[in-house]
SELUMLUM-265251 format. One record per residue (C-alpha): residue number from 1; y, x, z. Coordinates in nm, 3 decimals. Example, Ala and Ser with C-alpha at 12.3 -4.5 7.8 and 13.67 -1.06 7.14 Angstrom:
// residues 2
     i         y         x         z
     1    -0.450     1.230     0.780
     2    -0.106     1.367     0.714
***
This chain:
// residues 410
     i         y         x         z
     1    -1.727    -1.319    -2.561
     2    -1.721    -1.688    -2.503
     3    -1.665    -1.874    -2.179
     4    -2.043    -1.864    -2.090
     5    -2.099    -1.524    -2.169
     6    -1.822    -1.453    -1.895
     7    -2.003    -1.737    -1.645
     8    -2.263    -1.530    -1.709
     9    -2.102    -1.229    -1.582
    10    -1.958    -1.393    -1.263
    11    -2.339    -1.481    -1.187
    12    -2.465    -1.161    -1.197
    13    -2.142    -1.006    -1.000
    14    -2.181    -0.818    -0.663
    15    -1.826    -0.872    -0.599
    16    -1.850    -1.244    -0.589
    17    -1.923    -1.337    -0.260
    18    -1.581    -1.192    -0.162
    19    -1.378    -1.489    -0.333
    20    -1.487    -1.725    -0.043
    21    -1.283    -1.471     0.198
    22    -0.935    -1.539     0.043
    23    -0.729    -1.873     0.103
    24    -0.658    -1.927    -0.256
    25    -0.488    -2.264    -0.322
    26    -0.710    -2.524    -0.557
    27    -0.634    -2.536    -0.923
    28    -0.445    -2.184    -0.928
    29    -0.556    -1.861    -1.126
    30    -0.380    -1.584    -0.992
    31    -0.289    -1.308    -1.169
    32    -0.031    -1.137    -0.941
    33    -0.257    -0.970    -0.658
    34    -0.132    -0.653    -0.792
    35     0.264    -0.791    -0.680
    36     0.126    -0.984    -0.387
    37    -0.213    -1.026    -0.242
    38    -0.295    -1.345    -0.134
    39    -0.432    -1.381     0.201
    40    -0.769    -1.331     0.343
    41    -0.903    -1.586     0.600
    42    -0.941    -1.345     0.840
    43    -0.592    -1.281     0.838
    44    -0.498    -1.581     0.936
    45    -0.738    -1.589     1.233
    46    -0.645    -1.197     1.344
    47    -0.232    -1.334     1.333
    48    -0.322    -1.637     1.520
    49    -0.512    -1.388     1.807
    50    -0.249    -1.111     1.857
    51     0.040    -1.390     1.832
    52    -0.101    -1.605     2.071
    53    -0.311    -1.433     2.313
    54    -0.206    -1.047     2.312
    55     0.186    -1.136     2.242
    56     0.136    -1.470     2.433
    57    -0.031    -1.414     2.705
    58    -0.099    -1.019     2.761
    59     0.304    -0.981     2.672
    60     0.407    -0.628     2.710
    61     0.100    -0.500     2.855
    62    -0.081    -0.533     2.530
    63     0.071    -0.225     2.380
    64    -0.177    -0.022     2.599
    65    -0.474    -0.388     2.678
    66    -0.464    -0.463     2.283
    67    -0.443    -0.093     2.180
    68    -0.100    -0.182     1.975
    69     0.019     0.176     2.050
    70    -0.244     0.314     1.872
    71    -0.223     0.067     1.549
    72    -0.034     0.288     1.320
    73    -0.322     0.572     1.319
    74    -0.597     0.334     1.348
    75    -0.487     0.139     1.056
    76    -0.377     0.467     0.878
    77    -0.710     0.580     0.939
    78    -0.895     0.282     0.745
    79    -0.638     0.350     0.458
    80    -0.747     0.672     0.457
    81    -1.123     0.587     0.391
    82    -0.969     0.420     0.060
    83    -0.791     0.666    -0.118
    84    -0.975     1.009    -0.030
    85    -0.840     1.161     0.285
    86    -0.944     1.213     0.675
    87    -0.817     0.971     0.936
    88    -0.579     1.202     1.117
    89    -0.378     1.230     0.726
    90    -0.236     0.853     0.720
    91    -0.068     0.647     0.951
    92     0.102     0.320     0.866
    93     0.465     0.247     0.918
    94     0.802     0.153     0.756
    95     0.845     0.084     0.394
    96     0.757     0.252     0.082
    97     1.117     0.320     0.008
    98     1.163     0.438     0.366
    99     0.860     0.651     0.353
   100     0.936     0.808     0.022
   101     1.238     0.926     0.126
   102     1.107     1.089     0.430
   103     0.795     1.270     0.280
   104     1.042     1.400    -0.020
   105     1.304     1.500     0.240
   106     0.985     1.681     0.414
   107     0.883     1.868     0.073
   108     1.226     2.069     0.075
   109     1.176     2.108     0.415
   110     0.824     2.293     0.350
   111     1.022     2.507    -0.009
   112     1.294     2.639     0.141
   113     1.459     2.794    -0.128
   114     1.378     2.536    -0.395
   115     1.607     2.249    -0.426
   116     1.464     2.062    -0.740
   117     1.247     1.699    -0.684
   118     1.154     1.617    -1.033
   119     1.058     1.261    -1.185
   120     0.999     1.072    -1.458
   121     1.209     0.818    -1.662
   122     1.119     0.513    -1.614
   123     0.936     0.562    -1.288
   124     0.993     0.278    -1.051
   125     1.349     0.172    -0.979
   126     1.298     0.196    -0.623
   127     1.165     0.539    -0.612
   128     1.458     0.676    -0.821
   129     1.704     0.517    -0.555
   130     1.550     0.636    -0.282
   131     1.550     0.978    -0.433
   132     1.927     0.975    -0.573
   133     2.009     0.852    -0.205
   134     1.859     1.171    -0.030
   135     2.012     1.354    -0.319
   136     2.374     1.257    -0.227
   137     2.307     1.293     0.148
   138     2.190     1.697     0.072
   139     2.465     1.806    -0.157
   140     2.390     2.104    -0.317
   141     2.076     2.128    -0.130
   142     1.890     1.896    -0.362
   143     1.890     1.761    -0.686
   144     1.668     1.519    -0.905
   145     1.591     1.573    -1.222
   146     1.396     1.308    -1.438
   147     1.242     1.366    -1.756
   148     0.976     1.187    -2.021
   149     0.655     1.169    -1.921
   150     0.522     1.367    -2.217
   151     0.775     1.645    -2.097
   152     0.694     1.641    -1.724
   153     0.462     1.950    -1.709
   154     0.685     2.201    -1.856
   155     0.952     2.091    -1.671
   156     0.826     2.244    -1.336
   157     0.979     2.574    -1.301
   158     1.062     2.794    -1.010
   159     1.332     2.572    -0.824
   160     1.111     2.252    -0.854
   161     1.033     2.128    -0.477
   162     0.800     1.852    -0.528
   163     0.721     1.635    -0.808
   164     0.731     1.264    -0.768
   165     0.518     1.019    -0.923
   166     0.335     0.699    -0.933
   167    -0.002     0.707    -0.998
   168    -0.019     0.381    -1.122
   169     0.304     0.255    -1.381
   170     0.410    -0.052    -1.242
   171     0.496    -0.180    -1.621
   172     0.254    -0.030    -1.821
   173    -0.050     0.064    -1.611
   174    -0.079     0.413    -1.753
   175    -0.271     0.636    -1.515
   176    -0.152     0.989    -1.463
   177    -0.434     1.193    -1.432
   178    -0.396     1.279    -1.038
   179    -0.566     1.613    -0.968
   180    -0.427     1.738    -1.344
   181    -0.071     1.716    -1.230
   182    -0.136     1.795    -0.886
   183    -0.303     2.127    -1.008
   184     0.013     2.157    -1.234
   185     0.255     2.120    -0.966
   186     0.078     2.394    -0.777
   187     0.078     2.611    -1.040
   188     0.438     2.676    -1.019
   189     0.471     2.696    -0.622
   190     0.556     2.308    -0.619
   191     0.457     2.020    -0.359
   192     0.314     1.690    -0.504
   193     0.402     1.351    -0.380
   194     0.217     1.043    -0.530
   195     0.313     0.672    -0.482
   196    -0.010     0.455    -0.469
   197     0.132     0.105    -0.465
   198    -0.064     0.056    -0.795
   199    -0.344     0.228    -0.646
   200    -0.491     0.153    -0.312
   201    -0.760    -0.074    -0.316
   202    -0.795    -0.117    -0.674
   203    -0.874     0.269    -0.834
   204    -1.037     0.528    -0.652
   205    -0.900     0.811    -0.582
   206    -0.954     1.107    -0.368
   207    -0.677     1.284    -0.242
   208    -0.837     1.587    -0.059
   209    -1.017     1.657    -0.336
   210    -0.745     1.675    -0.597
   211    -0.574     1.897    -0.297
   212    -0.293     1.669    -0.284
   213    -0.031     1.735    -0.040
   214     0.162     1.399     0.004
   215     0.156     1.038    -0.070
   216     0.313     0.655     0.016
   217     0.179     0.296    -0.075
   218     0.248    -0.003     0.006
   219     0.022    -0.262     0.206
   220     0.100    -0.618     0.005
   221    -0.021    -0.599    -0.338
   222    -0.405    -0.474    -0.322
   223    -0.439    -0.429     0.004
   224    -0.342    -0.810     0.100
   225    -0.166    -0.741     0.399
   226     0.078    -1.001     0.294
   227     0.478    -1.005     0.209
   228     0.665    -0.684     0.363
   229     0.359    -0.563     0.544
   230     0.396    -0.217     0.640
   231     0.352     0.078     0.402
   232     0.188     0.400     0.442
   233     0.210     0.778     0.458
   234    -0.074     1.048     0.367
   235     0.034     1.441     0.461
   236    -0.198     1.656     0.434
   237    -0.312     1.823     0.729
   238    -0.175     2.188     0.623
   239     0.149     2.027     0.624
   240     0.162     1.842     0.909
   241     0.310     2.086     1.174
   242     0.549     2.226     0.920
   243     0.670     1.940     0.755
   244     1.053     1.825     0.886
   245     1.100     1.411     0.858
   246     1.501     1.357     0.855
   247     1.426     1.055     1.056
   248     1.371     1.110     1.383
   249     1.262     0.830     1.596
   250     1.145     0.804     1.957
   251     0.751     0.713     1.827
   252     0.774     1.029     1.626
   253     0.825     1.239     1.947
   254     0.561     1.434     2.091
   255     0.571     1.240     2.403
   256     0.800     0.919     2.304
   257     0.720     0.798     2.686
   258     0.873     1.119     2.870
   259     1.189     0.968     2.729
   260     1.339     1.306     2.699
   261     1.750     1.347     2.560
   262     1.629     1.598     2.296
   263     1.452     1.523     2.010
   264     1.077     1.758     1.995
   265     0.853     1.633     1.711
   266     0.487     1.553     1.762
   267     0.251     1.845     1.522
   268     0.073     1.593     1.353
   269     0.086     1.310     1.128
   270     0.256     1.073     1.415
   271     0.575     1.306     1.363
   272     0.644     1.111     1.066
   273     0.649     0.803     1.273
   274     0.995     0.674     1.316
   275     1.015     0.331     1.513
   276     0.837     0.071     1.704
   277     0.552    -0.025     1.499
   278     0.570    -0.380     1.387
   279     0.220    -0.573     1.528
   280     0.208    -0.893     1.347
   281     0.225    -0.708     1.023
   282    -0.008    -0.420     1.137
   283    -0.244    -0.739     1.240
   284    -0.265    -0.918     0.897
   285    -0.283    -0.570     0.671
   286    -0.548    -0.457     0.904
   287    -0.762    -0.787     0.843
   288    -0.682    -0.707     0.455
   289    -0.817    -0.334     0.467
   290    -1.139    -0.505     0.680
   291    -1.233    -0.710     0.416
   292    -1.150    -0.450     0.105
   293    -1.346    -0.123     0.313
   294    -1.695    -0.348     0.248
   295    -1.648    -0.374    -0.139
   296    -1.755    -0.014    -0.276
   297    -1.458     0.139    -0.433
   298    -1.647     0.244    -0.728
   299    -1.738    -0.112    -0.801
   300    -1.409    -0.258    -0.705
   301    -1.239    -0.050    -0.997
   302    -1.516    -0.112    -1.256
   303    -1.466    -0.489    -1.225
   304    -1.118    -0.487    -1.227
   305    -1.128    -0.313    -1.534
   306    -1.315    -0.523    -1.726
   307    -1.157    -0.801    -1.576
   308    -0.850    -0.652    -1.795
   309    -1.074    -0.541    -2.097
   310    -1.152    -0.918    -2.143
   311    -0.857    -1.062    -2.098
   312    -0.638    -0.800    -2.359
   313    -0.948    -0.837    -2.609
   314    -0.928    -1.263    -2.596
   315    -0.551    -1.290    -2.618
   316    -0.537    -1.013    -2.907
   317    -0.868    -1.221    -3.054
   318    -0.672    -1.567    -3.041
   319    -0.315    -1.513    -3.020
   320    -0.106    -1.509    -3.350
   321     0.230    -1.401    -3.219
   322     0.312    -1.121    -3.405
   323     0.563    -1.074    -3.147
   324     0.329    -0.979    -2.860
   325     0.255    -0.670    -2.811
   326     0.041    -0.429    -2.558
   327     0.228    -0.185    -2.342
   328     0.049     0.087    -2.232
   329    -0.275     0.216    -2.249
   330    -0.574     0.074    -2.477
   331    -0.835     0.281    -2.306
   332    -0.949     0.176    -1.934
   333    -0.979     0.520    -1.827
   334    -0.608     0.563    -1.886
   335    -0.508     0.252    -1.733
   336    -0.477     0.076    -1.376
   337    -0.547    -0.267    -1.300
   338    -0.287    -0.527    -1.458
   339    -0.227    -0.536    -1.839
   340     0.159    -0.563    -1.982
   341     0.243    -0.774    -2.273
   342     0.570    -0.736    -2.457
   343     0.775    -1.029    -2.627
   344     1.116    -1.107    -2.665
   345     1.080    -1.427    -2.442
   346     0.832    -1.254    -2.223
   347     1.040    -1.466    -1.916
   348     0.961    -1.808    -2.060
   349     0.581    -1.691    -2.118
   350     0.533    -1.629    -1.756
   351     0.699    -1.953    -1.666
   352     0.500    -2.167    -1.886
   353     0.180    -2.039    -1.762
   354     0.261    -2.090    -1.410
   355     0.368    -2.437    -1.547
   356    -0.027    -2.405    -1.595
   357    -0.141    -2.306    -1.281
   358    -0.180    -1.938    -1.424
   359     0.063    -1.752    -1.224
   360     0.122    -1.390    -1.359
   361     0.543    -1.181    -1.309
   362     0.787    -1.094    -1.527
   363     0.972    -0.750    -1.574
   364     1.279    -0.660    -1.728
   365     1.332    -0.655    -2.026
   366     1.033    -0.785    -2.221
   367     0.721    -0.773    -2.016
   368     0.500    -1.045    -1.889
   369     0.274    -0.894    -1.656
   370    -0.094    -1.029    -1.492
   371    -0.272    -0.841    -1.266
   372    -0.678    -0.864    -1.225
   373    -0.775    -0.771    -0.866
   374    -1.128    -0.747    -0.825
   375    -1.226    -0.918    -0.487
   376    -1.080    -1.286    -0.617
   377    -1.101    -1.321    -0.991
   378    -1.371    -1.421    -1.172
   379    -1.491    -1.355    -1.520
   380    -1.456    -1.703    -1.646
   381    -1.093    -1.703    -1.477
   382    -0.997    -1.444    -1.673
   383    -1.143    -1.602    -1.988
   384    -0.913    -1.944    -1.919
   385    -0.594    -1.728    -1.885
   386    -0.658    -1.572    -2.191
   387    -0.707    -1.868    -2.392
   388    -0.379    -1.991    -2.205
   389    -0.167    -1.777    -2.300
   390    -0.315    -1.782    -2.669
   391    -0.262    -2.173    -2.664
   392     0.122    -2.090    -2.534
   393     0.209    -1.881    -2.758
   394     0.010    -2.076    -3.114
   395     0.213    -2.381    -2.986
   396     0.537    -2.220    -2.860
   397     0.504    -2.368    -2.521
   398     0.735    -2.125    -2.388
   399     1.006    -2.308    -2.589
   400     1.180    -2.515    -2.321
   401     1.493    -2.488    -2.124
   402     1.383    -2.482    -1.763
   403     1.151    -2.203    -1.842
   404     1.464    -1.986    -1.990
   405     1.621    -2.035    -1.631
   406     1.584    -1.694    -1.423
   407     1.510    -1.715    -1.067
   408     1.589    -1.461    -0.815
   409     1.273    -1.311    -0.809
   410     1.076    -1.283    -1.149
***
C-alpha cells in the first residue's frame, strides 16, 4: 500500500469526522490511546461546567440539582450499551484493581464450597496482585492458581470458583474467545470474570449474550475519560442480590441516607458501590462514552483493525531488523487493537520515535507497543509510523544514550 492508497482510505472513512472531537496536540501521532486516551473537546467543556457552576455555585446541593447521586448508574448504564449488557448491570466506581478484587471476592461468595480463582501466566501484573492480596486475606478459604494459556481449559475442575481473565492481552493483543471460555467455565459449575481494559470501546463484545456473569474495565485508555478516571463493574443481574462485596461502604447501602449503625446491602448492582463517587472524573469519562456511543461499534473495531493490519504489514515490508519480531497474533480475528513488537532495545525504539513525534509505550522486557484507536487515527498516520519505525531501525536511530535512560513510567 503506498501513502496515497492509505489517503485514499482516510477519504472514504465514516469514522473521520470524529478526529475533529479530540484535542490532539499539532505535529503528534499517537499511538498510545489504548494506555491513555487523549481528551475529547467536550470533556473539557463538561469539567469546566460541573467545576464551576454545579461545584461552584450549586455546592452541595448539586448531588440531588446536578443529578451527581445518580452518576455512577447513569454512566454505568452508557458503558453498558458498549460492551453487551442492560443498564441496571454496570455502574462506575473505584479502580480496576479495586473492582477486581471485589467482584472475585463476590464469586466465592456466590460457590460456597469452591475455593479455587484460576488465571493465567502472564495475565496482567495488576490483576495477579489484586488476586494474591484477597488470597492472603481468606486463608484457606481461597487460593489462586495460574496456569498457561494453552492449559487453562482443563484446568477448571470441581473446586474452581471463577476464572479470571483479560479479554484483551495487554502485551500481545491475543483475544480469548469470550463466550468459548465463558461456556467452559460453566461447564464445570464455575463463575467467569473478564477484565475489559483492552476492550471497551475498541472490540465489541456482548456480554449477555455470551451469558457472562462478571466483568471490570477501566475508563482511560479507549474510553478517554482521561488519567485515573473511574473504572467499572458489570454483574449480571442473576447475581446481583446474591453476590457478597467484602467492601462495604455507606453508597453501597440500601438506603446510605437513613445513616443506619448496621451495615444492610442494597439488591442490586449499587451494592457493589463502595464510596462517594468522584464527580470531576465521572464528568470527563462521561463526555468520553458521549462521543464513542455515536461511532457504531461494529465499525469502530473494523477500522481499528486495519489500522493495525497496515501498520504490522509496512514495518515487516520495510524494516530489516532481524531482531524485531511480532508478538502475538497474525490474524485480526485473534487480536485486539495495538500490535507488540519485540527487540532487545525495544526501550530505546519507543524513545526515538517519540523523539519523532510518534509516541507509542514500552513493556518489560522487550516490547514496544502502539496502539491504533479508531476515532483519532488516520490511515495515512498509520502509514508515517510505519515507515518511522522502519527508518529507526535501517539507521539504528535508537542508538543513543538519552534514549537508553528509563523513566518512571515507560
Amino acid at each position: 500500500m503506498t501513502r496515497e492508497d492509505a489517503q485514499g482510505l482516510d477519504l472514504a472513512d465514516p469514522l473521520a469526522r470524529f478526529r475533529d472531537a479530540f484535542d490532539l496536540p499539532s505535529g503528534v501521532i499517537y499511538l498510545d490511546g489504548n494506555s491513555l486516551g487523549p481528551p475529547p473537546l467536550s470533556a473539557h467543556e463538561r469539567l469546566e461546567r460541573v467545576s464551576r457552576r454545579e461545584w461552584g455555585e450549586g455546592l452541595v446541593r448539586s448531588w440531588n440539582s446536578a443529578h451527581w447521586i445518580e452518576a455512577p448508574q447513569r454512566v454505568g448504564g452508557k458503558i453498558a450499551r458498549l460492551i453487551g449488557a442492560q443498564a441496571n448491570e454496570v455502574a462506575v466506581a473505584d479502580a480496576t484493581s479495586v473492582n477486581l478484587f471485589k467482584l472475585a471476592a463476590g464469586a466465592l461468595s456466590l460457590r460456597p464450597g469452591r475455593t479455587t480463582i484460576l488465571s493465567e501466566t502472564g495475565n496482567f501484573p495488576t490483576d495477579l496482585y489484586a488476586l494474591q492480596g484477597l488470597v492472603a486475606l481468606l486463608g484457606d478459604r481461597a487460593r489462586l492458581k495460574t496456569v498457561a494459556p494453552e492449559d487453562l481449559v482443563a484446568a477448571i475442575d470441581a473446586d474452581t470458583a471463577v476464572v479470571v481473565l483479560t479479554h484483551i492481552h495487554y502485551k500481545s493483543a491475543r483475544r480469548w474467545d469470550l463466550p468459548a471460555l465463558t461456556a467452559a467455565a460453566h461447564a464445570k459449575g464455575a463463575l467467569m470474570l473478564w477484565d475489559l481494559c483492552h476492550t471497551a470501546g475498541a472490540v465489541a463484545v456482548d456480554l449477555n449474550a455470551a451469558q457472562a456473569d462478571l466483568a471490570v474495565g477501566c475508563g482511560y485508555k479507549y474510553l478517554n475519560g482521561g488519567p485515573g478516571a473511574p473504572a467499572f463493574l458489570f454483574v449480571a443481574e442473576c447475581h446481583q442480590a446474591a453476590i457478597v462485596s467484602p467492601l462495604w461502604g455507606w453508597m453501597g447501602h440500601a438506603e446510605p441516607f437513613a445513616f443506619e449503625d448496621g451495615y444492610r446491602p442494597a439488591s442490586d448492582i449499587r451494592g457493589l458501590i463502595t464510596g462517594t463517587p468522584p464527580i470531576l472524573g465521572l464528568a470527563a469519562l462521561e463526555a468520553g462514552l458521549d462521543l464513542q456511543l455515536e461511532a457504531d461499534p461494529a465499525l469502530v473495531e473494523a477500522k481499528g483493525l486495519a489500522l493495525a493490519n497496515l501498520f504490522i504489514a509496512r514495518v515487516e515490508a520495510a524494516a530489516a531488523d532481524p531482531a524485531l519480531g511480532l508478538a502475538g497474533p497474525r490474524d485480526a480475528a485473534a487480536r485486539g487493537l495495538h500490535v507488540s513488537f519485540t527487540h532487545p532495545e525495544g526501550y530505546a525504539i519507543v524513545q526515538a520515535m517519540m523523539a519523532r513525534g510518534i509516541v507509542g509505550d514500552f513493556r518489560a522486557p522487550d516490547i514496544a507497543r502502539f496502539g491504533f484507536s479508531p476515532l483519532f487515527l488516520s490511515y495515512a498516520e498509520v502509514w508515517d509510523a510505519a515507515r518511522a519505525l522502519a527508518d529507526i531501525l535501517a539507521a539504528r536511530a535508537w542508538d543513543r544514550p538519552e534514549f537508553r535512560v528509563r523513566a518512571a513510567v515507560t
